[in-house]
N, C-alpha and C positions, 0 to 999 in steps of 0.2 A: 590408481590415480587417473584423473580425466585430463581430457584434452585440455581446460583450460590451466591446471595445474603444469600442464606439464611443456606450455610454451612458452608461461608466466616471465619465466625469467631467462629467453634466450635475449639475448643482449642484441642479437643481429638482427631480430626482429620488429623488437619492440619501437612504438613510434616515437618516445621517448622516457625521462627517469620518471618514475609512477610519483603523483606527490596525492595524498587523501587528507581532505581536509573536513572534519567533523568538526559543523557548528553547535554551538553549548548545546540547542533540543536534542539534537540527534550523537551525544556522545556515548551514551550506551551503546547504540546499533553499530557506531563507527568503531567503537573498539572491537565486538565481535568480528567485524569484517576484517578488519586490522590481522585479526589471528586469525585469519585462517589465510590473510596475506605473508604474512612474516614464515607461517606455517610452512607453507609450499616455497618461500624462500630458500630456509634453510632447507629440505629435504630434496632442492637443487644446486644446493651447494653456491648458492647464490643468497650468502648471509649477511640479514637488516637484523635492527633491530626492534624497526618500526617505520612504517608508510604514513607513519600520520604528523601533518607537517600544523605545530603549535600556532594558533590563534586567539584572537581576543577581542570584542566588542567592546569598549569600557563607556561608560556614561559618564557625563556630565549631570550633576546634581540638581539641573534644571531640566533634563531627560535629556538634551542632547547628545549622539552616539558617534563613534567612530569604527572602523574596522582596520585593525592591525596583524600582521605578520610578522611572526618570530623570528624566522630563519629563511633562508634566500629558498624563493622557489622558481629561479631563472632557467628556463627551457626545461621545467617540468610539464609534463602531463597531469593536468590536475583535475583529481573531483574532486567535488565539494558537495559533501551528505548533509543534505537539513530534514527538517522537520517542522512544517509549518504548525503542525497542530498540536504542536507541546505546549501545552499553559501553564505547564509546572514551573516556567523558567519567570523569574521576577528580575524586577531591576528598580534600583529606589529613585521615585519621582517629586522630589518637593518634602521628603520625607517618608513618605509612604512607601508599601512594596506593589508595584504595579507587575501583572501580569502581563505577560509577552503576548500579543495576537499574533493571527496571521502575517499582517501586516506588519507588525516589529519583526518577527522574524524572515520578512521579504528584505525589508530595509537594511538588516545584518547580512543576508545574503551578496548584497549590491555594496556591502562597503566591504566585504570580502575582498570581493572582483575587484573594484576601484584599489586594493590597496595589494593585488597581483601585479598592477600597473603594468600592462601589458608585457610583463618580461616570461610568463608561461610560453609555452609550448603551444600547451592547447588548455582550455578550459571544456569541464564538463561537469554540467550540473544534476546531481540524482534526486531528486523531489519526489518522496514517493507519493505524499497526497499535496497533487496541484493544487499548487497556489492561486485562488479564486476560482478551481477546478466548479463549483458548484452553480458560478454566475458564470455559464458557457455560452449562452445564447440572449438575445435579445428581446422582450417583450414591449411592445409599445416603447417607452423614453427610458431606456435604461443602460447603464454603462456593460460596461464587455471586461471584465479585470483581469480575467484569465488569458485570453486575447494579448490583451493590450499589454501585461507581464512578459508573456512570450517574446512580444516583438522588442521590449523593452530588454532584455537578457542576448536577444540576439546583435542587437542594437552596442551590448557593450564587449562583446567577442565570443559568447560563448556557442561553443560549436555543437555541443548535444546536449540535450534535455531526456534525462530518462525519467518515467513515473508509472507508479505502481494502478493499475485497475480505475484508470479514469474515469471521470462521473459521463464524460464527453467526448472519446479521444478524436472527434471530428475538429476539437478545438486546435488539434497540430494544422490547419489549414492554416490558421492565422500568420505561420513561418512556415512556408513552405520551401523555404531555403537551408534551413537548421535542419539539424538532425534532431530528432522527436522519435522515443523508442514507449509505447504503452505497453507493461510485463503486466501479465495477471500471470499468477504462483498459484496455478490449478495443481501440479503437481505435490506442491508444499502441504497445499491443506489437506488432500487425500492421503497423503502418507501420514501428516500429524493425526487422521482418523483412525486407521489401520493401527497407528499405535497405542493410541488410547481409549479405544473402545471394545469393549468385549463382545464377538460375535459380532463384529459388524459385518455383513453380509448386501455390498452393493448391487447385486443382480436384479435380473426383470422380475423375481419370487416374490422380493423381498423390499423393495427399495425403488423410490420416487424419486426424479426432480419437482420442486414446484418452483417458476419463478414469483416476486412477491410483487410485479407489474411488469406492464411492457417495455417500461425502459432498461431492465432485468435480464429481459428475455436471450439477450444474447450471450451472455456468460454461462448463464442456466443452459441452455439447448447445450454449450460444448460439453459441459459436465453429462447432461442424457447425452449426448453423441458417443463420446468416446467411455462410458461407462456401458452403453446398450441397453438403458432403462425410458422408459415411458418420463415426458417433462407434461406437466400442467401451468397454470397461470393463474395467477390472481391480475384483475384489473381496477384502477380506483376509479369510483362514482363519485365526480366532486360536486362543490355546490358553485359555481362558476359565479352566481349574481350575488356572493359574499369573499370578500376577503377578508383573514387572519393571519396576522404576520407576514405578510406579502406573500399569501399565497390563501390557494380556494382549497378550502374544508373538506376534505374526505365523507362523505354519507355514505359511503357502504363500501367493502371488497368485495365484489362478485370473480366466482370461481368459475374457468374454463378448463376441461380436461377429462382424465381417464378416471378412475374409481381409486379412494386412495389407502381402502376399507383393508387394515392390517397392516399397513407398507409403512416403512420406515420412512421419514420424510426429509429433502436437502435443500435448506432454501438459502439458495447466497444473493447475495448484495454487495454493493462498495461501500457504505458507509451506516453502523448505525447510531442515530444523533439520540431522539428521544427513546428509539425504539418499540413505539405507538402502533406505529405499522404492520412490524414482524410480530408483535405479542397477538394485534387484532386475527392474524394470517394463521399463526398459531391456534388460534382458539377454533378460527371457520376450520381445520383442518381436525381438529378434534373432534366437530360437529359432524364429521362425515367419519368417525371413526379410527380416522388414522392411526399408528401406533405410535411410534419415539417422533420425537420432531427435534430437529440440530437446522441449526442458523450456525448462519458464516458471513461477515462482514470481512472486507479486507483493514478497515477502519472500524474499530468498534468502540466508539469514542464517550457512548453514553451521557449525553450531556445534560439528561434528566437525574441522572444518579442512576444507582442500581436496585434498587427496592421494589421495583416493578417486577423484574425480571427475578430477582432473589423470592418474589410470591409465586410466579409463576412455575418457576422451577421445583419451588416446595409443593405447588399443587397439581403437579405433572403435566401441567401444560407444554412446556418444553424439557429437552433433556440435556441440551450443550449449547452453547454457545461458540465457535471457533473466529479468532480474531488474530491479524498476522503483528507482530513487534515492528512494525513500519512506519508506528505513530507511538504515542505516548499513550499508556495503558496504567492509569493509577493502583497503586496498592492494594486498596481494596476491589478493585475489578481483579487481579489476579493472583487473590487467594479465593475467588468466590470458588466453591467447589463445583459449578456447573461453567467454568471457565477454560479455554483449552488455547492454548498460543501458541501461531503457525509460525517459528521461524525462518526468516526469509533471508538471513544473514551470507548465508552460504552462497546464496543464488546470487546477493550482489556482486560478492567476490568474485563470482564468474563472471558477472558481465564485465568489470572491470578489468578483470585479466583480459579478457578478448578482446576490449576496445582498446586496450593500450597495445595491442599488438595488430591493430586492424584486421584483427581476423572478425570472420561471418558469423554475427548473432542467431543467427536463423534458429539453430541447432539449440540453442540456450532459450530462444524465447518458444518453441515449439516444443512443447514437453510430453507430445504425444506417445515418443518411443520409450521415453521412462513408464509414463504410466500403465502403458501396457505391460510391460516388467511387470510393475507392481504389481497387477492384478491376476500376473501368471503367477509370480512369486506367494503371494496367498489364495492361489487356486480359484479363483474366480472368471477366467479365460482359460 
């Protein structure tokens, strides 16, 4: 049993009663975390029967929303798990079933809050893919959403913001009064590899980083850091004097780095949308001989469909995909057989148990002394 298991429930510690609230995207995830909350309850003899404190959004038949509260969550400690990017969740508009966006599930998020009515404890919201995480910076005349969400959330009490592998996490400047925690689960996906690959062999023999640009570069380097393998890069060639969909056109990936000729290849990323990028990355990596190629998104949201990637994988272009349960992952993305899901469930639970006791995340967000484990544990150190 770990540390966070095992202070979960001292009563003399704790900063106050745990209350977890899963809004409708994120109720699968919530109840995961739920059991492995309830779990370490009972096994301290500190018996729930559940942390998750009942909620409701209901509309009005002209789309109007409200956010309600079941049962009294006065001088709780509350999170509140969303999921901006589940579009599975509908609600009927004029007749119709309208799909949730980002933006309707912000809006649910803040009639939450509003309808805690300042009698929490504390408030604390776990987001794991920010909300306008992707509009982080400014160009020319353009709004700040992510930004301006932040200050908007701190604005109505809530005292930390956690999110999973930020597009930006420079964007916590925007509150620098708030607590802002960015978790990337290096440790989640390397073990989900280790289990489900045969022979996988990450050493300098055998086994590459490539990042798939420079905004990449730094989650890649940790991965070759604490693995002790050679990183590469891919860089994009755009066409600046054209724009497509509010952005400039990709002409070419040009590659920076070592020889990749037999190596096994790890390309991660935070998000991927069309996945146009990783397949093109893919294919230059073949051209220089590479051998298996696995992509990892923490988001792998595919919003082109999968038929791309279901060719590519039939024509050995790639050989996995890894995407963590942090967002909404459709049906057919996970039965694809070149499909592999990094459960992060576990990891929130721990940060939850340690903020509700104010003890030091450090140890939880710094996975470095696990992973080394790991890779004594299948002989690879």
């Amino acid at each position: 049993m770990g540390n966070a298991e095992k202070i979960l429930f001292d009563n003399n510690s704790r900063v106050a009663p745990l209350g977890l609230i899963a809004m409708e995207g994120a109720s699968e995830l919530g109840g995961k975390v739920n059991s492995y909350l309830t779990k370490w309850a009972n096994e301290n003899e500190y018996f729930k029967d559940t942390f998750l404190v009942e909620v409701d959004c209901p509309r009005f038949s002209s789309g109007d929303g409200k956010g309600l509260i079941k049962q009294t969550v006065r001088g709780n400690d509350l999170f509140i798990l969303c999921d901006m990017g589940n579009y599975s969740v509908t609600y009927d508009y004029f007749g119709h079933k309208n799909c949730m966006s980002p933006d309707d599930h912000y809006q649910d998020l803040k009639r939450i809050i509003q309808a805690a009515s300042g009698k929490a404890h504390r408030i604390n919201v776990i987001m794991p893919s920010l909300y306008g995480g992707r509009q982080h910076r400014r160009n020319f005349r353009e709004s700040l959403d992510c930004a301006v969400a932040l200050q908007e959330l701190q604005s109505m009490g809530v005292s930390n913001v956690l999110t999973f592998d930020a597009h930006d996490p420079r964007v916590q400047n925007a509150v620098p009064l708030m607590g802002f925690d960015n978790i990337i689960p290096s440790y989640q996906v390397l073990k989900c590899m280790f289990r489900n690959l045969d022979g996988f062999r990450p050493d300098k023999q055998h086994f590459m980083i490539v990042s798939p640009d420079e905004g990449a570069i730094n989650r890649n380097m940790y991965y070759a850091s604490v693995l002790g393998v050679d990183l590469g890069m891919f860089y994009k060639r755009r066409d600046y004097s054209t724009v497509v969909d509010g952005r400039n056109p990709i002409v070419a990936h040009e590659y920076m780095g070592n020889d990749v000729t037999g190596k096994d290849i790890f390309i991660a990323d935070d998000i991927i949308s069309s996945g146009e990028s990783m397949l093109d990355i893919a294919v230059e990596l073949k051209k220089r001989k590479a051998n298996k190629i696995y992509c990892y998104a923490t988001y792998a949201i595919f919003t082109n469909g999968l038929e791309s990637f279901d060719k590519a994988y039939a024509d050995g272009i790639i050989d996995g995909v890894f995407g963590t349960n942090l967002t909404y992952r459709s049906p057919e993305l996970l039965s694809s057989p070149w499909f592999y899901e990094v459960d992060c469930a576990k990891y929130i639970a721990y940060f939850i148990a340690s903020l509700n006791h104010d003890q030091s995340i450090s140890k939880v967000m710094d996975p470095h002394q696990k992973i080394t484990a790991l890779l004594e544990k299948y002989g690879i150190k």
